[in-house]
N, C-alpha and C positions, 0 to 999 in steps of 0.2 A: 504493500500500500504506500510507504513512505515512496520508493522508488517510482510510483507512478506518479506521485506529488513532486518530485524533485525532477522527472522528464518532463510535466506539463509546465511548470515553472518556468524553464529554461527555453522553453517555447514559449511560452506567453511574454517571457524578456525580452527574448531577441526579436518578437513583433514589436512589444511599446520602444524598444530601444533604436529600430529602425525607422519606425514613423517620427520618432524625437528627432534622430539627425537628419531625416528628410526636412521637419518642420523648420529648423536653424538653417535651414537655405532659402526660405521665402523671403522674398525681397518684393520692396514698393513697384506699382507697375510705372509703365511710362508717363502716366501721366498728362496726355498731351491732349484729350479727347475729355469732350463737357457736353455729351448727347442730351437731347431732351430727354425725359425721363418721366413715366408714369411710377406713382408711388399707388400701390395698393392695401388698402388694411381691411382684412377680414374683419367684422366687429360681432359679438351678440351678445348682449347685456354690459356694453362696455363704459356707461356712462361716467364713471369712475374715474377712468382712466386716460380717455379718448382725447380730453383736453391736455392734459400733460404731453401727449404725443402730438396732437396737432400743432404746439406749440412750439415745440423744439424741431416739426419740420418747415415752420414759418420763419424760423430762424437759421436755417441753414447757409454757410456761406458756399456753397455751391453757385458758380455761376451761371451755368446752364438752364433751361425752362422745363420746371417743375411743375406736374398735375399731381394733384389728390383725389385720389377716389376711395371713399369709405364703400364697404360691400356686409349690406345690414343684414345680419342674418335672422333674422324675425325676432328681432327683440321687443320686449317687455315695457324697456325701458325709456326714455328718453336719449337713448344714442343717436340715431339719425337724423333727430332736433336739432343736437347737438350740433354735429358735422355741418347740419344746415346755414345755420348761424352764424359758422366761423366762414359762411360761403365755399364749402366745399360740397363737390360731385357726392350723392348719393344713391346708390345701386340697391334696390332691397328685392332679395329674394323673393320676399311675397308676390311680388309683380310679375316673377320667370320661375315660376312652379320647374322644378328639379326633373327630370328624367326619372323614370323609375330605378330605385338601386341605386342611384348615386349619391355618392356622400353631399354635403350640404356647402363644406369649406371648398373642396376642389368645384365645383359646379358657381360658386360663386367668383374666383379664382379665372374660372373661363368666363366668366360675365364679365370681367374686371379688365383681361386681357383683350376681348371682343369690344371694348368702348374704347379701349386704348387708340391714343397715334402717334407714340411716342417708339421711337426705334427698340428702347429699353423699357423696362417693364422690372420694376423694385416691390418685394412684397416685405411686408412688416407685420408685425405682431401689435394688437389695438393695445397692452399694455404693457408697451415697450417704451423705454428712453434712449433718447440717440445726444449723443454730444453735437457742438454745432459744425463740425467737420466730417459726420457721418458721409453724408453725399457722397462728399468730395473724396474723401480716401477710399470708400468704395466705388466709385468709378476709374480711380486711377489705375483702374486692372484691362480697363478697357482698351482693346489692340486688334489687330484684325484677326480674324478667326474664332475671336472668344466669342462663347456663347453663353454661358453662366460662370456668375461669380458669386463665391460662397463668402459669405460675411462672417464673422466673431461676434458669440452669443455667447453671455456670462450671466451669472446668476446676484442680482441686486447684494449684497452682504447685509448682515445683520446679528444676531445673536442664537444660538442656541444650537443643538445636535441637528433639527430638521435644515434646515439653514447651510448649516457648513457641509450634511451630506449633497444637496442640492449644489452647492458651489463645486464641492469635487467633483461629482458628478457629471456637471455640466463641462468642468475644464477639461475633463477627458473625454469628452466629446470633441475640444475642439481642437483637440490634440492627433484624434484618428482624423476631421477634416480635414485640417490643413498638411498633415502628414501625410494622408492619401494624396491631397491634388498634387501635393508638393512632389511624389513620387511617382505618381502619372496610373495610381491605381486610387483613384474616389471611388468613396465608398461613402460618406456619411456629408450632410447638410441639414442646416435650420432652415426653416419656412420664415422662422420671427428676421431673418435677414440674407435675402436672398436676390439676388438679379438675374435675369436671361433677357436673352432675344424676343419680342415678337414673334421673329421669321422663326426662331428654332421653337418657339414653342408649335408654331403651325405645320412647322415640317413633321413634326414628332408627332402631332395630333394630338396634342397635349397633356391631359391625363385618360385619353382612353386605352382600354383595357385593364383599368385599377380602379375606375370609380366606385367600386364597390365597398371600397377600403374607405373608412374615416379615415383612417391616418394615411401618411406615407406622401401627401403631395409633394412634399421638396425631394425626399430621394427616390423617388419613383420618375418625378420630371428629371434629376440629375444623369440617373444612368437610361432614359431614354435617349437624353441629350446626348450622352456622352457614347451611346452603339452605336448613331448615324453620326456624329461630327470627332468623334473621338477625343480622348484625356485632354491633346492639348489644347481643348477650347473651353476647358473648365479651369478658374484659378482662386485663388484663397487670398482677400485682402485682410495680411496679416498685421496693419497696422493697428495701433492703439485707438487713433481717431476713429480706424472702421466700427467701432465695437457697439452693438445693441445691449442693454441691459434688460434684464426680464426678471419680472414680479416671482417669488418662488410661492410655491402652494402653503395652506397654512394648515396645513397635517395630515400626518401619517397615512390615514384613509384615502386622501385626497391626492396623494404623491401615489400610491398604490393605481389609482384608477389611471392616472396620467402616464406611467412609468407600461400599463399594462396595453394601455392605447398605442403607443413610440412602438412597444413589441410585437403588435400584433400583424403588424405589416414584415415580419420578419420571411415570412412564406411563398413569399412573393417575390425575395432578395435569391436572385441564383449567379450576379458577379465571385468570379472566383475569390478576389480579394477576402471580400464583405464577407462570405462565406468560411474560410482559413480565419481571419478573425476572433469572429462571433464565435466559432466554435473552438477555436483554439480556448475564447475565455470562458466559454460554459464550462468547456471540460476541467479546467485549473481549476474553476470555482466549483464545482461539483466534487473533485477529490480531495480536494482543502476541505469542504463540510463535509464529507465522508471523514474522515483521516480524523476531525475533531468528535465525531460522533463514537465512531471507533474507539478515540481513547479513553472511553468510558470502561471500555473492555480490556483493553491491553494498552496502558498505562504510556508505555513509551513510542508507542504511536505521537503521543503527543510531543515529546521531543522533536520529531521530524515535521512537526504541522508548525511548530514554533519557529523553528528555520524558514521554511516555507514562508512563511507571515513575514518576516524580517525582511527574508528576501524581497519580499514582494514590493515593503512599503520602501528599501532601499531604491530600488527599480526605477517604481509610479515616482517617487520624487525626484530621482535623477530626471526622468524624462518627461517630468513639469516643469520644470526651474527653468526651459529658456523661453515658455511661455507666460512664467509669473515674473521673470527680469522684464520681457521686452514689455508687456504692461501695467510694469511697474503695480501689481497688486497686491495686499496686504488678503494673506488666503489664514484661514487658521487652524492653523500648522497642528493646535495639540487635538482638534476636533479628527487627523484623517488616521491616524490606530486604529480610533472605537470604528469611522468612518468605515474603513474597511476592511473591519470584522462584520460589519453590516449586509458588507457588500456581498459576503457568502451565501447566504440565504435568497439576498436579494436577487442576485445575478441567476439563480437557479432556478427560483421562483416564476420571474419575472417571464425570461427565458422560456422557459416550457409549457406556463400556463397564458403567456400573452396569447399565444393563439388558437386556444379551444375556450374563453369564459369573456362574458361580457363585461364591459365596463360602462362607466357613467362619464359623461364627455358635455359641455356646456347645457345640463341639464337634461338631457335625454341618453336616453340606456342604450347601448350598441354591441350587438352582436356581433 
């Protein structure tokens, strides 16, 4: 058992240790290109939030010509008011009844795209914050041939175990990102900051044959993208300025149902990369909770799970450090042990039953 824990280990290293040093090669694009740009935001029930973001995209120092278009998902609330108010475009589903079987985000998504006439097409998260260089560092990826660019998505900081699992979490995500584009095998993007094409979303037909799926619209659109125009039209704006923040969940329950929605599109994922990955970490994290469950039996099992552990968090933190140097973040450091003793469970859990049990997604139940 230890031996199977100390093979997976050394595989699951030499993945995060090779997307690290792919990641330390991403460099500013050229910079020379300020296309008009459609910005999209999915919203429902976002009244909250909607103003904080519309703000910080009224302020952008982006030179180029900027649309808004919020895409109301039948909200409750006073969101679309909202949007209204601040004189921006409002698209609400109610008005373009969905296809049957299609999910609600991607269908709104294609709404969003089809009003577009902007070369580029930016989607965002309704309760996201952008600094006022957003734009502009993410476009500076823009070159001939790209067709999506993947943005840096971090998790707001705050206090507490939920909080700093969310922060880790999220930074390792954006670690496989920019590590995969950066190596010319993507595998992983956020929808909360995302850019493509127009033209590649229409060549690709955009999210058809996945609309069935709630989740999955940003890497389902990436590695469409990415069969017909291929890696090097995908890039990762790895700058500080690029970075989206996003609101974390406020419990346990709530991280459960969102963690199980990300997973559920996993069935769908047949890139070789994405695939060696994902299962290289199932399997580490499965014999690491095997190995610990074990030692309840045979005592010195646990000495080899303890190695195992060490090794682990020695690794994950080598191979975050040159993305918490380059933006400059304050991560907390004693929150990621307990963090990722967490993650054993989590990973196995999540992993396996993402895709047989429903979950609860802005209110309604999904199968």
């Amino acid at each position: 058992m230890v031996g199977v824990v100390v093979l997976l280990l050394v595989a699951y290293s030499g993945l995060l240790l090779y997307y690290s040093h792919a990641w330390r090669k991403l460099t500013p694009g050229p910079g020379a290109a300020t296309p008009h740009v459609t910005v999209l935001i999915p919203a429902r029930n976002e009244a909250d939030h909607l103003p904080d973001l519309l703000h910080d995209l009224f302020h952008q120092s982006y030179p180029g010509h900027v649309d808004i278009i919020v895409l109301d998902d039948h909200s409750t609330d006073n969101t679309p008011a909202l949007a209204v108010e601040q004189g921006v475009q409002v698209i609400r589903l109610a008005d373009h009844p969905a296809p049957r079987h299609t999910a609600f985000k991607k269908h709104a998504l294609t709404l969003g795209v089809r009003a577009s006439t902007a070369p580029w097409v930016v989607a965002v998260d309704a309760d996201s914050r952008l600094g006022p260089e957003w734009l502009t560092a993410l476009m500076q990826q823009v070159a001939r041939g790209v067709h999506l660019i993947a943005g840096p998505v971090v998790m707001e900081p705050g206090k507490g175990l939920l909080r700093a699992f969310q922060q880790w979490d999220m930074l390792g995500m954006q670690l496989f990102t920019g590590g995969g584009i950066a190596s010319r095998h993507p595998m992983l993007v956020n929808g909360a900051n995302l850019a493509f094409t127009r033209e590649a979303f229409e060549k690709v037909d955009g999210f058809a044959g996945t609309t069935d799926k709630a989740s999955g619209d940003d890497i389902f659109l990436l590695h469409k993208i990415k069969a017909h125009f291929g890696a090097t039209a995908i890039r990762y704006a790895a700058e500080k300025e690029a970075i989206v923040t996003t609101r974390p969940v406020q419990t346990w329950h709530a991280l459960w149902h969102q963690r199980i929605r990300w997973a559920s599109k996993t069935t769908r994922m047949t890139d070789g990369a994405t695939f060696l990955l994902m299962g290289t970490a199932f399997l580490f994290h499965l014999a690491a909770l095997t190995a610990w469950v074990w030692g309840f039996v045979e005592w010195r099992v646990w000495i080899g799970f303890g190695v195992a552990m060490v090794g682990k968090y020695l690794v994950e933190r080598w191979a975050l450090s040159p993305i918490i140097s380059r933006w400059q973040m304050a991560m907390p450091w004693h929150w990621l042990p307990v963090s990722q003793l967490i993650y054993l469970p989590y990973v196995v859990l999540v992993g396996f039953l993402g895709n047989f049990i429903s979950y609860r997604w802005k209110g309604r139940k999904v199968q």
